[in-house]
N, C-alpha and C positions, 0 to 999 in steps of 0.2 A: 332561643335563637331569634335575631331582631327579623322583623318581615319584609326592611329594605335596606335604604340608605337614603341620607340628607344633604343636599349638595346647600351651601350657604352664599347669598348673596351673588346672584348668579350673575346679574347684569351690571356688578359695580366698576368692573373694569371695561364695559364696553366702548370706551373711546380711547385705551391705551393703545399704540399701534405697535406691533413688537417688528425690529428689522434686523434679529439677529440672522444671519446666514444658515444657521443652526435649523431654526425655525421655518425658514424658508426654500430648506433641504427636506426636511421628514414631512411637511404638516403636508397631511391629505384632502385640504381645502385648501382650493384656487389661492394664491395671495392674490390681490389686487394694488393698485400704486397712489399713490402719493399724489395728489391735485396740482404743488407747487412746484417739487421736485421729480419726479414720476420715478419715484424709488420704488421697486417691490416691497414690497409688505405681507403683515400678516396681521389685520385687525387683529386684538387679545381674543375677544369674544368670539372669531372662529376658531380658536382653540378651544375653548370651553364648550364649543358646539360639539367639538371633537370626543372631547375626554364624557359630556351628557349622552351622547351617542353610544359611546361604547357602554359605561355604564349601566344605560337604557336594555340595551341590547343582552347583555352578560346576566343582570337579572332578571329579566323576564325569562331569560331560557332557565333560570331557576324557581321560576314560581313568584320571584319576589318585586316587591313597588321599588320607586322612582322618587323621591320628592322632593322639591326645591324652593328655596327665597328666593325674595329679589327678584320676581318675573313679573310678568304681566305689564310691562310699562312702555319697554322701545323694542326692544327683539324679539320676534314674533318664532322664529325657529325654535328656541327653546322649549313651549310648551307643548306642541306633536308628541315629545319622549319622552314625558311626564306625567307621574300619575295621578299625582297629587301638589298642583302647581299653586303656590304663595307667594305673598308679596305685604311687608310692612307699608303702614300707614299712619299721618299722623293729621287726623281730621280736625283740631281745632289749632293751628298755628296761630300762636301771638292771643290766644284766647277768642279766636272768631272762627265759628262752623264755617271747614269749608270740605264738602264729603269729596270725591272722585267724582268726575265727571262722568254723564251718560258715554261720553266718547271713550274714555278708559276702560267702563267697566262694558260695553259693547268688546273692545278688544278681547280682554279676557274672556268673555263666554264665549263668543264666537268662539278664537283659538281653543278652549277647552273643550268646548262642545259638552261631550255629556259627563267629561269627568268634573269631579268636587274641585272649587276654588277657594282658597282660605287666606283671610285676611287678619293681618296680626296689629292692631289697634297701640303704638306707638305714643301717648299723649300724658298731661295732668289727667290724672283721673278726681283729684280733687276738685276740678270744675268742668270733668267731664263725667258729670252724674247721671241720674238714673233717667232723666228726661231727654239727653243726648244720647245715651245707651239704646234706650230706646228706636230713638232714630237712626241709629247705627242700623241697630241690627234690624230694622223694617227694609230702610234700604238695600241693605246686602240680602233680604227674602224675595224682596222686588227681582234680582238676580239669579236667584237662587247660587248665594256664595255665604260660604260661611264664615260670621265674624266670630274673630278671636284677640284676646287680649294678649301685652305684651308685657312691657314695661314705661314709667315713666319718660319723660324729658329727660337727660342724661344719665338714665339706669341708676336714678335714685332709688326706687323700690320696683318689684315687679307686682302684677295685677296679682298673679296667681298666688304669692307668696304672701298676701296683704287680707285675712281671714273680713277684715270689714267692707273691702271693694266686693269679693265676689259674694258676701253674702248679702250684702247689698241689692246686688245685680241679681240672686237668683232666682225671683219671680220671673226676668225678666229670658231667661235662659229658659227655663222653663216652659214661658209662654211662646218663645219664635223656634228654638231649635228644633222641636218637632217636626216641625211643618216645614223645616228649610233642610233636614233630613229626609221628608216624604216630597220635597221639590227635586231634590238634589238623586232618588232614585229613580224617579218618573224619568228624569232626562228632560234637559232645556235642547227646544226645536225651534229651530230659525223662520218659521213660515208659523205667524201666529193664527191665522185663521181667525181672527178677530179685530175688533177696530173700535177706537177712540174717535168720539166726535169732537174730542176737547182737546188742540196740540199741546198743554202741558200735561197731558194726563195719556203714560206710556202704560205698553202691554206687553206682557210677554206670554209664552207657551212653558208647559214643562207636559210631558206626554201626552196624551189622550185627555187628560182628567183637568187639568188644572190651566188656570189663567192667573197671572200675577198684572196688578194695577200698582200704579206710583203715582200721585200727582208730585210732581218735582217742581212746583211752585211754594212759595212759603205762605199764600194766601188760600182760607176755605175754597174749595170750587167742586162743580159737579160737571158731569160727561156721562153720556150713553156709551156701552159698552154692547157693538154690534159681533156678533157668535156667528161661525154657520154650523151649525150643529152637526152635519153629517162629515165632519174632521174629527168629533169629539164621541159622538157615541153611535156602536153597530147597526148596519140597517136590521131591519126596519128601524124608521126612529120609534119613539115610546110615543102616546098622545101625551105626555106631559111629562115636563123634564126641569128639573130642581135646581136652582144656584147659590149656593151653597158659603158663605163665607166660611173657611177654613179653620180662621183664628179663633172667632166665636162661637162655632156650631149651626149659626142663626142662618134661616131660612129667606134669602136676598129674594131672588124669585123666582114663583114657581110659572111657566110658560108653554106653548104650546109645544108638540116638538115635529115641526116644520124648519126645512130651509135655517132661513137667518132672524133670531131673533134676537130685542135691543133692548140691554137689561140700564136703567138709570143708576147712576148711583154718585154722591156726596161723599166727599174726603174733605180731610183738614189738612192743612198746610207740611207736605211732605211726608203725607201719611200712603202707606202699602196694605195691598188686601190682596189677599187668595180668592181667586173663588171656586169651587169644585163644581162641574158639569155630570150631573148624573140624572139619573132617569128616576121621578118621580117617587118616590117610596123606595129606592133602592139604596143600596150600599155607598 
């Protein structure tokens, strides 16, 4: 038995207006009118609010998920009845990186909050190698969102179907999915309790434990990373409390554990790091 349903391309009709009479008889969303004409209406995409609603609704009273394309970009309703909300991408247009903006992928976590966001990688993969792979999937950990491949520029070949793209790539799956599987439980929290002295260099939270860095500059830089420690670990504090890079294992800094302390740290140009906040010798 499958354990939901896939709603596809969920936002592509959202600027179609539909004025059947029909529609604007049954639909159980307000119409709204027409700027030029002031004709009733029925945007398309409040119907599909309609039909993701009930859906929503019919399988969770069965035990079962939710999941959709095509989100995360202009309508914001859709992702509340969703468990598992996606959205294709195609990061290297015309052969030049250009990832999702900080403003896009704020959208999506915020609306998702603590569920998983997955993104389906749309591009050549023939010039989107393993040094772009890379930076894919650091960026979508910076998020805590999961990237995922797709298919080519006009569904010439698909990634998954292509045994030398992912085997290619599997050092590289190997080395982030972990950690953006142990971001993605934690749960992404809007109040980071920490701070960047450096404004290209952002921060995020994902539960008690963990801190995500991004320099979203293409240039090396460095930035102190101010903590207050009693957001991240039980009172009492420890007298010493460990920072931990996630990706590495390797021990960033070990510091007092009072108040707010300010850990330094150097990135390379568009480079993500974890770092886990634990108490001294502990787990």
């Amino acid at each position: 038995m499958p354990d939901g349903e896939f709603l596809d391309a969920l936002e592509a009709f959202r600027n179609v207006l539909d004025f059947s009479p029909v529609s604007l008889r049954y639909a159980e969303t307000p119409p709204t009118f027409t700027t030029d004409t002031r004709q009733p209406v029925v945007p398309e995409w409040f119907s599909l609010y309609e039909l993701t609603a009930f859906m929503s609704t019919d399988l969770h009273q069965r035990g079962k998920l939710l999941m959709a394309n095509g989100t995360g970009w202009n309508i914001h309703a859709f992702l509340p009845l969703l468990d598992a909300p996606a959205a294709e991408v195609e990061w290297l247009p015309g052969g030049v990186w250009k990832p999702d903006s900080d403003a896009v992928f704020n959208f999506r976590r915020t609306l998702s909050y603590h569920k998983p966001f997955l993104l389906d990688q749309n591009t050549d993969f023939s010039r989107f190698g393993p040094e772009l792979v890379e930076k894919y999937f650091e960026r979508s950990m910076f998020y805590g969102v999961y990237p995922g491949m797709f298919h080519s520029e006009g569904y010439a070949y698909y990634y998954w179907q292509t045994p030398a793209l992912y085997n290619r790539d599997r050092p590289l799956f190997v080395k982030y999915l972990p950690v953006i599987q142990r971001l993605s439980a934690a749960g992404w929290e809007p109040v980071t309790y920490a701070g960047s002295s450096n404004p290209v260099v952002y921060v995020e939270r994902f539960g008690r434990q963990y801190l995500t860095v991004l320099n979203d500059s293409t240039n090396a830089t460095s930035s102190t990373i101010t903590i207050d420690l009693a957001h991240f670990l039980p009172a009492p504090l420890p007298a010493l409390v460990q920072i931990t890079d996630e990706i590495s294992g390797t021990v960033v800094a070990t510091v007092p554990g009072t108040g707010t302390v300010s850990v330094p740290l150097t990135l390379s140009g568009e480079q993500a790091r974890v770092l886990r906040v634990s108490a001294a010798g502990g787990a």
